[in-house]
Backbone as XML, in Angstrom:
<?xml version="1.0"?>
<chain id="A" units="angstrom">
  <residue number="1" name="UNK">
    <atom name="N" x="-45.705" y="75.278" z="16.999"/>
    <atom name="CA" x="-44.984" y="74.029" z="17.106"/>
    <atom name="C" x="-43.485" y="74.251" z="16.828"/>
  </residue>
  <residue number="2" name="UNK">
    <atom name="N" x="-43.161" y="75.505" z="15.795"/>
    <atom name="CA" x="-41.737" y="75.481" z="15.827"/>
    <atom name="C" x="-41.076" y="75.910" z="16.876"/>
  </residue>
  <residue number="3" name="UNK">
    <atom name="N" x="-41.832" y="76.947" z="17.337"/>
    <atom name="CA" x="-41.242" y="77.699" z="17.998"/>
    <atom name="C" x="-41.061" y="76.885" z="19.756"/>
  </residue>
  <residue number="4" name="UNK">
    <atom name="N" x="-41.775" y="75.926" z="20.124"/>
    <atom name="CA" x="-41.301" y="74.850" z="20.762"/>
    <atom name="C" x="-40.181" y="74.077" z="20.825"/>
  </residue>
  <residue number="5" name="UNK">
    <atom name="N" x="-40.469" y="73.639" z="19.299"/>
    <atom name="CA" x="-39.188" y="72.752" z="18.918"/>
    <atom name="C" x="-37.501" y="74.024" z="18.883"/>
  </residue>
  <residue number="6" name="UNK">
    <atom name="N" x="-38.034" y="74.395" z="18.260"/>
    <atom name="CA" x="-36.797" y="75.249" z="19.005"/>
    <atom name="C" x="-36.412" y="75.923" z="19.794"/>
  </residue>
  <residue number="7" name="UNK">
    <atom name="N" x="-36.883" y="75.909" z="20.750"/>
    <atom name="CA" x="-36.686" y="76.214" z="22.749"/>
    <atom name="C" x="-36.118" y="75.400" z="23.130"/>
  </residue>
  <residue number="8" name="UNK">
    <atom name="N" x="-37.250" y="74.253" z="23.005"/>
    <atom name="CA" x="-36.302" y="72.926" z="23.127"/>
    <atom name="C" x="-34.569" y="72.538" z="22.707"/>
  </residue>
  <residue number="9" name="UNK">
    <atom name="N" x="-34.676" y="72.716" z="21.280"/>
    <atom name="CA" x="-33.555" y="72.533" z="20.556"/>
    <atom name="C" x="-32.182" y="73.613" z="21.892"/>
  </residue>
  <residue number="10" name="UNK">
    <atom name="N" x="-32.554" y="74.680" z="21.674"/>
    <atom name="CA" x="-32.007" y="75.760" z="22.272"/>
    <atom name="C" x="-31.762" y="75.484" z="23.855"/>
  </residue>
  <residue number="11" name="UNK">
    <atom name="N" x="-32.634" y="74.896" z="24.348"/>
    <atom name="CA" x="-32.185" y="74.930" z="25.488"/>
    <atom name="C" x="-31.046" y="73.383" z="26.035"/>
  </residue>
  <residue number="12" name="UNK">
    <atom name="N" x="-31.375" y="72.272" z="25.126"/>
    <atom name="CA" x="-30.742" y="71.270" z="24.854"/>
    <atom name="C" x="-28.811" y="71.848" z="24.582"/>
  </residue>
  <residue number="13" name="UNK">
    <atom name="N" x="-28.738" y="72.472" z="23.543"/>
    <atom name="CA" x="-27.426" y="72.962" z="23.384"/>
    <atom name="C" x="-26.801" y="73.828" z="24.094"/>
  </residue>
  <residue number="14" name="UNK">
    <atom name="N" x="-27.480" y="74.872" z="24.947"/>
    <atom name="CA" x="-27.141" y="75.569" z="26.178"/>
    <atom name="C" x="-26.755" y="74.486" z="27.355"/>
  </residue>
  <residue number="15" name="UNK">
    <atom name="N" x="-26.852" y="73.368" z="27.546"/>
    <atom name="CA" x="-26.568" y="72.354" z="28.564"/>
    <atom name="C" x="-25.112" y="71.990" z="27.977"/>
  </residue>
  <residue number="16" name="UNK">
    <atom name="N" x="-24.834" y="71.502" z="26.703"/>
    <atom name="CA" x="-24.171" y="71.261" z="26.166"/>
    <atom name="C" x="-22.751" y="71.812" z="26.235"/>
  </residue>
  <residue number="17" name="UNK">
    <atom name="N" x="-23.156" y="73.427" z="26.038"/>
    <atom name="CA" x="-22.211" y="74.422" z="26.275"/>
    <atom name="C" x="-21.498" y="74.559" z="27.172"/>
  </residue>
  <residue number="18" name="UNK">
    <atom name="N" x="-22.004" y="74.385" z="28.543"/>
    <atom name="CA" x="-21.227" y="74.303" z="29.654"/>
    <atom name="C" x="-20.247" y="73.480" z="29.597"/>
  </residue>
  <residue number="19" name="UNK">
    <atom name="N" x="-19.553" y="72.611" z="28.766"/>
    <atom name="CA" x="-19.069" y="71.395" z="29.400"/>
    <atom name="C" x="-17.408" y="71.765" z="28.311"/>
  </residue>
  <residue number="20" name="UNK">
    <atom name="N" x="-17.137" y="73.451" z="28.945"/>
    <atom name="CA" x="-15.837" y="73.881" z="28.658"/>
    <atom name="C" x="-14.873" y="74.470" z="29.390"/>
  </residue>
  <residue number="21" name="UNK">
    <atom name="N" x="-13.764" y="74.883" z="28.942"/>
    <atom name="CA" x="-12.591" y="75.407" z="29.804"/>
    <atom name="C" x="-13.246" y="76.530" z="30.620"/>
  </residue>
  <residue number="22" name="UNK">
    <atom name="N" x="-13.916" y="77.133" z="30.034"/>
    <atom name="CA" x="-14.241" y="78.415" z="30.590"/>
    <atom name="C" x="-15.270" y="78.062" z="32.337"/>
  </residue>
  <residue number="23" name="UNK">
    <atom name="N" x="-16.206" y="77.135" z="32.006"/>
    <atom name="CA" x="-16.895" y="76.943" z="33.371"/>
    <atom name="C" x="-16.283" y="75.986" z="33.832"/>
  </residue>
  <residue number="24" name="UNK">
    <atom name="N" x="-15.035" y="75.082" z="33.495"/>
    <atom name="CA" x="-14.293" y="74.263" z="34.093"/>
    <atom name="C" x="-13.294" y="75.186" z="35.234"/>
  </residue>
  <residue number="25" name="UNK">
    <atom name="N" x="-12.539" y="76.210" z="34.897"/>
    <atom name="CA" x="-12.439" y="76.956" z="35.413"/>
    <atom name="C" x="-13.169" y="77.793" z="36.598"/>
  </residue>
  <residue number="26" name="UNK">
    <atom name="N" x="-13.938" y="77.802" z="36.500"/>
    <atom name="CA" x="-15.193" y="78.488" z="37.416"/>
    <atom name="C" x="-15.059" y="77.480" z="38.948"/>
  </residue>
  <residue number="27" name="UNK">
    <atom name="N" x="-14.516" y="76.596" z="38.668"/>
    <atom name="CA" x="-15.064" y="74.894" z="39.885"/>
    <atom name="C" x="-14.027" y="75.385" z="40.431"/>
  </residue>
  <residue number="28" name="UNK">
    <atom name="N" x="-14.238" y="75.588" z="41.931"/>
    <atom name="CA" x="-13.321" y="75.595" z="43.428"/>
    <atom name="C" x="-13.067" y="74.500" z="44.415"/>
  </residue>
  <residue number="29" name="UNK">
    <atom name="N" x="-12.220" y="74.467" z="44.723"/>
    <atom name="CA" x="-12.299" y="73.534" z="45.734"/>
    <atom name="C" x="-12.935" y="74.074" z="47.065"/>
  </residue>
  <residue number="30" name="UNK">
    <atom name="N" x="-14.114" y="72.827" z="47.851"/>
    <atom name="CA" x="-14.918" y="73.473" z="49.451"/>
    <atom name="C" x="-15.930" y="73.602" z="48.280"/>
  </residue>
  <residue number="31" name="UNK">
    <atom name="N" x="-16.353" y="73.997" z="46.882"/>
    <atom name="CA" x="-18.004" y="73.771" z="46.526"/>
    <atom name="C" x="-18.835" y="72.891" z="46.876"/>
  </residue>
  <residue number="32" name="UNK">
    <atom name="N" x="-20.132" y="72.631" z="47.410"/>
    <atom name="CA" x="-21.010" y="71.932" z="47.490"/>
    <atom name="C" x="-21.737" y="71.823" z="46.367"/>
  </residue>
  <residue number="33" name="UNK">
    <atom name="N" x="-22.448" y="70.538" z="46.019"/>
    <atom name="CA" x="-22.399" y="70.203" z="44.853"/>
    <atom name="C" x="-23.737" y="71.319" z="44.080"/>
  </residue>
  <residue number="34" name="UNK">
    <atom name="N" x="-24.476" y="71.743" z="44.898"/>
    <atom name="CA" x="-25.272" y="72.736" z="44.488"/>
    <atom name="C" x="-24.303" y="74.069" z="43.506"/>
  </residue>
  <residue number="35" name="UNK">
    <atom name="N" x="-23.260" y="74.506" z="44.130"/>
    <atom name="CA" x="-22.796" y="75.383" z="44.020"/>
    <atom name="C" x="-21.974" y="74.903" z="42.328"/>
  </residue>
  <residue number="36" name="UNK">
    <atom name="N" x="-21.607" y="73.926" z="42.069"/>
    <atom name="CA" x="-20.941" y="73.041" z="40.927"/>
    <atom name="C" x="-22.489" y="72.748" z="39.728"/>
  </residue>
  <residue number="37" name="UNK">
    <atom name="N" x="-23.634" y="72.457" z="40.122"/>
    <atom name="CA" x="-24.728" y="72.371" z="39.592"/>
    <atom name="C" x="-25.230" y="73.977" z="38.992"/>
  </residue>
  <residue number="38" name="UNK">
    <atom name="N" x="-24.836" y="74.790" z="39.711"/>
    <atom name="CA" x="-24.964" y="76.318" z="39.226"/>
    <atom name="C" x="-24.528" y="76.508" z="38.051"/>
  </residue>
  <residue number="39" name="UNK">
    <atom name="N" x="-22.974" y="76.277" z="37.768"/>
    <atom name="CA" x="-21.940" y="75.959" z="37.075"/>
    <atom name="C" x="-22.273" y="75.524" z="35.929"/>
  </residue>
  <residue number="40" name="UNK">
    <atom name="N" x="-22.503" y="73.738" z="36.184"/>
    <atom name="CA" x="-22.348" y="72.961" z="35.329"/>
    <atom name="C" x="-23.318" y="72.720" z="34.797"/>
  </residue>
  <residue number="41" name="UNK">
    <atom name="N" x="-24.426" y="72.686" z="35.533"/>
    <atom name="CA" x="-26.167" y="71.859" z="35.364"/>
    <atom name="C" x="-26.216" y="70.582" z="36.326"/>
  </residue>
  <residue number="42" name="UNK">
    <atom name="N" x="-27.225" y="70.420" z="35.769"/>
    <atom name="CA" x="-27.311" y="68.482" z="36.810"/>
    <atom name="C" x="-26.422" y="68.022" z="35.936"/>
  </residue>
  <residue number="43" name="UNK">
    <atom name="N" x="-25.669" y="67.032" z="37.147"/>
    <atom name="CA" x="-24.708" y="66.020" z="36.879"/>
    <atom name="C" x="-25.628" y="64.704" z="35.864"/>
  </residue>
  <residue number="44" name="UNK">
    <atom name="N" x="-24.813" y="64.203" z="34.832"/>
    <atom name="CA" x="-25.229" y="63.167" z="34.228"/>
    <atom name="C" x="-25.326" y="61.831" z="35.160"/>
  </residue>
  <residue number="45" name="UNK">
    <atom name="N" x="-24.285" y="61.962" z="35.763"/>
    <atom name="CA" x="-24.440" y="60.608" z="36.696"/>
    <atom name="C" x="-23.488" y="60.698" z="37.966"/>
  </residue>
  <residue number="46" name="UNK">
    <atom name="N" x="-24.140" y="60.249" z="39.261"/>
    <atom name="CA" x="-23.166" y="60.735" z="40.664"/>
    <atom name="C" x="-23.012" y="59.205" z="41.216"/>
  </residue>
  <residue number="47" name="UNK">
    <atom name="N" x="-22.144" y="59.132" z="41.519"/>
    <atom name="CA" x="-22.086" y="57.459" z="42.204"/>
    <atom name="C" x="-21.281" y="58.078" z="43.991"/>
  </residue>
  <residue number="48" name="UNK">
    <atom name="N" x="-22.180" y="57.220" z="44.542"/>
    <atom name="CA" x="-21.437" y="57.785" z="46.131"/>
    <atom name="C" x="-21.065" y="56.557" z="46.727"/>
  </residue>
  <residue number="49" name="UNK">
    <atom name="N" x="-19.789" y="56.429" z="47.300"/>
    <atom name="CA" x="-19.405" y="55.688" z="48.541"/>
    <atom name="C" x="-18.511" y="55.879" z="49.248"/>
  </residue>
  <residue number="50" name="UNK">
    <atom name="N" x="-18.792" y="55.491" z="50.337"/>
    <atom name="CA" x="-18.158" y="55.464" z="51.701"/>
    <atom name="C" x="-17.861" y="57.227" z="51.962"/>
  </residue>
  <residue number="51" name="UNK">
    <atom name="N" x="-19.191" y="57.772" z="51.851"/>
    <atom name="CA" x="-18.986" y="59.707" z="51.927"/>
    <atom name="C" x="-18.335" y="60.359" z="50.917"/>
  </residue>
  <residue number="52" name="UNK">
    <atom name="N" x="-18.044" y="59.599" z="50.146"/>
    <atom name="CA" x="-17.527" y="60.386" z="48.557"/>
    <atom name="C" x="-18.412" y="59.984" z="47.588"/>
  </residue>
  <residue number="53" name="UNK">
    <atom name="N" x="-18.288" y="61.513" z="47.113"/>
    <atom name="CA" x="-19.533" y="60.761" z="45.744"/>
    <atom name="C" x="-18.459" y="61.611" z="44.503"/>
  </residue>
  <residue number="54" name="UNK">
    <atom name="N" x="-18.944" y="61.459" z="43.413"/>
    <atom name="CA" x="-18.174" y="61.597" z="42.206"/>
    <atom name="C" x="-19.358" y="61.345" z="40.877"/>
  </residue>
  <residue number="55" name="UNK">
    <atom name="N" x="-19.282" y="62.615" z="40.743"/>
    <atom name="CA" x="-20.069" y="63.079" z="40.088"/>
    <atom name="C" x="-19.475" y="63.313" z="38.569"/>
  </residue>
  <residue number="56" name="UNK">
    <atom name="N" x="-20.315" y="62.853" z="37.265"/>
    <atom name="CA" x="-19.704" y="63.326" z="36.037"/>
    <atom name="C" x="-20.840" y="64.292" z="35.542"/>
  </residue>
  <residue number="57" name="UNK">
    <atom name="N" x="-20.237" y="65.144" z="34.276"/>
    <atom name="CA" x="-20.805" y="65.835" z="33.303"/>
    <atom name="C" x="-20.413" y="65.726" z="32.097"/>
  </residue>
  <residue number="58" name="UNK">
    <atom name="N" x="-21.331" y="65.290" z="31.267"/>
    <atom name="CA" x="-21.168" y="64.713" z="29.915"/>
    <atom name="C" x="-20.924" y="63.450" z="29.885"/>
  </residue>
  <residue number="59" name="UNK">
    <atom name="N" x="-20.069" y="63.460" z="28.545"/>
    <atom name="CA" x="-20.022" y="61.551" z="28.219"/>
    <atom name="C" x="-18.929" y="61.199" z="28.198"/>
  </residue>
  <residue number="60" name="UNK">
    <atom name="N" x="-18.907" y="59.976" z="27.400"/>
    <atom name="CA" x="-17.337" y="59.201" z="27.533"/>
    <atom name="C" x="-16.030" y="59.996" z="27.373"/>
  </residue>
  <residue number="61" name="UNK">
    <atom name="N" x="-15.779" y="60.759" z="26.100"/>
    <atom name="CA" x="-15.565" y="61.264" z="25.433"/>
    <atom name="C" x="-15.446" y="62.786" z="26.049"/>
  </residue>
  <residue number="62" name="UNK">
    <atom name="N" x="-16.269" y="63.704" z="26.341"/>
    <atom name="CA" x="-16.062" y="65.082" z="26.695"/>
    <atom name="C" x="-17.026" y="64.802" z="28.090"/>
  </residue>
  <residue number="63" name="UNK">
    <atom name="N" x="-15.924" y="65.227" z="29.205"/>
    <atom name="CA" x="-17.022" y="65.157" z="30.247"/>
    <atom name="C" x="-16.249" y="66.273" z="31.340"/>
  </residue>
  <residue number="64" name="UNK">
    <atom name="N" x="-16.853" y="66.675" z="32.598"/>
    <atom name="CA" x="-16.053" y="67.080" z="33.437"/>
    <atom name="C" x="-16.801" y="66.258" z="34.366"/>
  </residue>
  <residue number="65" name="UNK">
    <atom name="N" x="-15.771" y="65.463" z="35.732"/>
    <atom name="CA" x="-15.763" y="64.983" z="37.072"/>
    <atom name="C" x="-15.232" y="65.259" z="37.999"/>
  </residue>
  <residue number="66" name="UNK">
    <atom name="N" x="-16.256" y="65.797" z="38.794"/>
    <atom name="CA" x="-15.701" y="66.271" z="40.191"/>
    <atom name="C" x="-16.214" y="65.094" z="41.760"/>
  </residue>
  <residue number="67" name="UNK">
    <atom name="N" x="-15.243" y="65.061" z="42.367"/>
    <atom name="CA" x="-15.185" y="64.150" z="43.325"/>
    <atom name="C" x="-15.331" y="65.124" z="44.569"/>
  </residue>
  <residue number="68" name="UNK">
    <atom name="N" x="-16.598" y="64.690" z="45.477"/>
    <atom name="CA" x="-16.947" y="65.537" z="46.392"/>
    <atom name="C" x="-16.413" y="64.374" z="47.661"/>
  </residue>
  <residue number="69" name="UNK">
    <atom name="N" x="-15.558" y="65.022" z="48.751"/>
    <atom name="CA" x="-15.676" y="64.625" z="49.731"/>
    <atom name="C" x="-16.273" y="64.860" z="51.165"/>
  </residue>
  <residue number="70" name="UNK">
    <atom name="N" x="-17.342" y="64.528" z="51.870"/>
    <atom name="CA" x="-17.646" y="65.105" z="53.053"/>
    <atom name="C" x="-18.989" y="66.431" z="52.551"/>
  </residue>
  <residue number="71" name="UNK">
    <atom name="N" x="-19.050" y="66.053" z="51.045"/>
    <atom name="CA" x="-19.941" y="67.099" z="50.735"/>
    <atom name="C" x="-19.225" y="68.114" z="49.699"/>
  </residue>
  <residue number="72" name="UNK">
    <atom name="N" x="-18.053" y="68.451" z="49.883"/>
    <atom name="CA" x="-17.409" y="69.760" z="48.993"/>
    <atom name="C" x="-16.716" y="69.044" z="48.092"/>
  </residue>
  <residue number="73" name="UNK">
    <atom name="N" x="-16.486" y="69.801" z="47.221"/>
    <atom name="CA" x="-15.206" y="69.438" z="45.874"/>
    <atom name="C" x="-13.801" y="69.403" z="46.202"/>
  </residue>
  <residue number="74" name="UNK">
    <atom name="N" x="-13.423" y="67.719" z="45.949"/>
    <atom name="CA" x="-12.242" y="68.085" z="46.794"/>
    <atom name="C" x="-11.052" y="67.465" z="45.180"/>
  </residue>
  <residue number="75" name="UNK">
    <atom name="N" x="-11.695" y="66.899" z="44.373"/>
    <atom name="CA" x="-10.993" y="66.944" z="43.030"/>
    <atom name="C" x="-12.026" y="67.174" z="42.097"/>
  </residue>
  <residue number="76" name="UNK">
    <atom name="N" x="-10.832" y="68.116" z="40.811"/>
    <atom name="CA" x="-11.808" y="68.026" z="39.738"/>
    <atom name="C" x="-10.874" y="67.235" z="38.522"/>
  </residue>
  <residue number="77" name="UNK">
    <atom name="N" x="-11.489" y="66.636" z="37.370"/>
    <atom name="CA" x="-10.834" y="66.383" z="35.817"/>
    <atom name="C" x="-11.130" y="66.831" z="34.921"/>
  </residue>
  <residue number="78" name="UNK">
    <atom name="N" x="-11.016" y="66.613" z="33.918"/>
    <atom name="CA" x="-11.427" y="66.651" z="32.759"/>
    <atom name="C" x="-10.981" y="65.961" z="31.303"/>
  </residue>
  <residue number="79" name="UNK">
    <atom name="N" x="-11.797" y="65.870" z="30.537"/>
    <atom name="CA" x="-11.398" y="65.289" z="29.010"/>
    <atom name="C" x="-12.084" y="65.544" z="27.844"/>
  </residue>
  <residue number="80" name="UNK">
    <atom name="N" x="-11.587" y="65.932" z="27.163"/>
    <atom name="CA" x="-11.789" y="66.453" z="25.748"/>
    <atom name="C" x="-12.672" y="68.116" z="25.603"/>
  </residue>
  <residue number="81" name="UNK">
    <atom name="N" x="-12.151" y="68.583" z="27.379"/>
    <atom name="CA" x="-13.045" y="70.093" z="26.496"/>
    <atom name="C" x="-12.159" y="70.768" z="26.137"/>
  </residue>
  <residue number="82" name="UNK">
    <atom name="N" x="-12.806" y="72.122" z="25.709"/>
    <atom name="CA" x="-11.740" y="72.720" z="24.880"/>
    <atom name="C" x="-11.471" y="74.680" z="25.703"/>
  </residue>
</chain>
Protein backbone atom coordinates (compact mmCIF):
# COMPACT_ATOMS: atom_id res chain seq x y z
CA UNK A 1 0.00 0.00 0.00
CA UNK A 2 2.91 2.36 0.49
CA UNK A 3 4.59 1.69 -2.08
CA UNK A 4 1.44 2.71 -4.27
CA UNK A 5 0.88 5.64 -2.44
CA UNK A 6 4.05 6.68 -3.33
CA UNK A 7 4.11 6.12 -7.15
CA UNK A 8 1.29 7.88 -7.01
CA UNK A 9 2.66 10.68 -4.87
CA UNK A 10 5.76 10.54 -7.34
CA UNK A 11 4.24 10.54 -10.29
CA UNK A 12 1.75 13.48 -9.26
CA UNK A 13 4.95 15.80 -8.64
CA UNK A 14 6.74 14.73 -11.86
CA UNK A 15 3.61 16.50 -13.71
CA UNK A 16 4.18 19.29 -11.56
CA UNK A 17 7.75 19.65 -12.51
CA UNK A 18 7.30 20.36 -15.93
CA UNK A 19 5.69 23.59 -15.52
CA UNK A 20 9.39 25.45 -15.73
CA UNK A 21 11.83 27.61 -17.61
CA UNK A 22 13.62 24.76 -18.64
CA UNK A 23 10.60 22.85 -20.68
CA UNK A 24 9.16 26.31 -21.32
CA UNK A 25 12.01 26.71 -23.36
CA UNK A 26 11.77 23.44 -25.14
CA UNK A 27 8.10 24.97 -26.94
CA UNK A 28 8.65 25.99 -30.78
CA UNK A 29 6.74 27.67 -32.82
CA UNK A 30 4.77 25.10 -36.02
CA UNK A 31 4.41 22.40 -32.75
CA UNK A 32 1.32 20.44 -32.90
CA UNK A 33 -0.19 20.13 -29.82
CA UNK A 34 0.93 16.47 -29.46
CA UNK A 35 4.40 17.56 -29.85
CA UNK A 36 3.79 20.45 -26.72
CA UNK A 37 1.93 17.43 -24.72
CA UNK A 38 5.39 15.51 -25.01
CA UNK A 39 6.81 18.52 -23.33
CA UNK A 40 4.39 19.58 -21.05
CA UNK A 41 1.82 16.64 -20.30
CA UNK A 42 -1.95 17.00 -20.94
CA UNK A 43 -3.06 20.41 -20.98
CA UNK A 44 -5.20 21.36 -17.83
CA UNK A 45 -7.68 23.03 -19.91
CA UNK A 46 -7.93 23.86 -23.99
CA UNK A 47 -10.71 26.17 -25.09
CA UNK A 48 -11.03 26.35 -29.06
CA UNK A 49 -12.57 28.94 -31.36
CA UNK A 50 -12.96 29.95 -34.59
CA UNK A 51 -9.61 27.33 -35.41
CA UNK A 52 -7.65 28.56 -32.48
CA UNK A 53 -7.53 26.78 -29.50
CA UNK A 54 -5.44 27.86 -26.41
CA UNK A 55 -4.44 25.65 -24.32
CA UNK A 56 -3.17 26.13 -20.47
CA UNK A 57 -0.80 24.22 -18.08
CA UNK A 58 -1.19 24.60 -14.53
CA UNK A 59 -3.12 27.13 -12.51
CA UNK A 60 -3.93 30.61 -11.85
CA UNK A 61 -0.90 31.43 -10.44
CA UNK A 62 1.98 29.23 -12.26
CA UNK A 63 0.85 28.11 -15.58
CA UNK A 64 2.24 27.93 -19.16
CA UNK A 65 -0.30 28.87 -22.38
CA UNK A 66 0.16 28.16 -25.64
CA UNK A 67 -2.19 29.35 -28.41
CA UNK A 68 -2.39 26.96 -31.36
CA UNK A 69 -3.41 28.28 -34.64
CA UNK A 70 -4.55 26.09 -37.65
CA UNK A 71 -3.22 23.31 -35.39
CA UNK A 72 0.56 24.53 -34.55
CA UNK A 73 1.89 26.85 -31.80
CA UNK A 74 1.72 30.04 -32.92
CA UNK A 75 2.08 31.90 -29.25
CA UNK A 76 3.43 30.91 -26.11
CA UNK A 77 3.26 32.75 -22.16
CA UNK A 78 3.93 32.30 -19.14
CA UNK A 79 3.58 33.17 -15.27
CA UNK A 80 5.17 32.52 -12.24
CA UNK A 81 7.69 29.75 -13.40
CA UNK A 82 10.91 29.87 -12.48
Amino acid sequence: MRIALAATLALLLAGCGKLDREHYEQLKMGMNYDEVATILGKADRCDDVLGTSSCIWGKEKKNIQVKFIAGKAALFSSEGIN
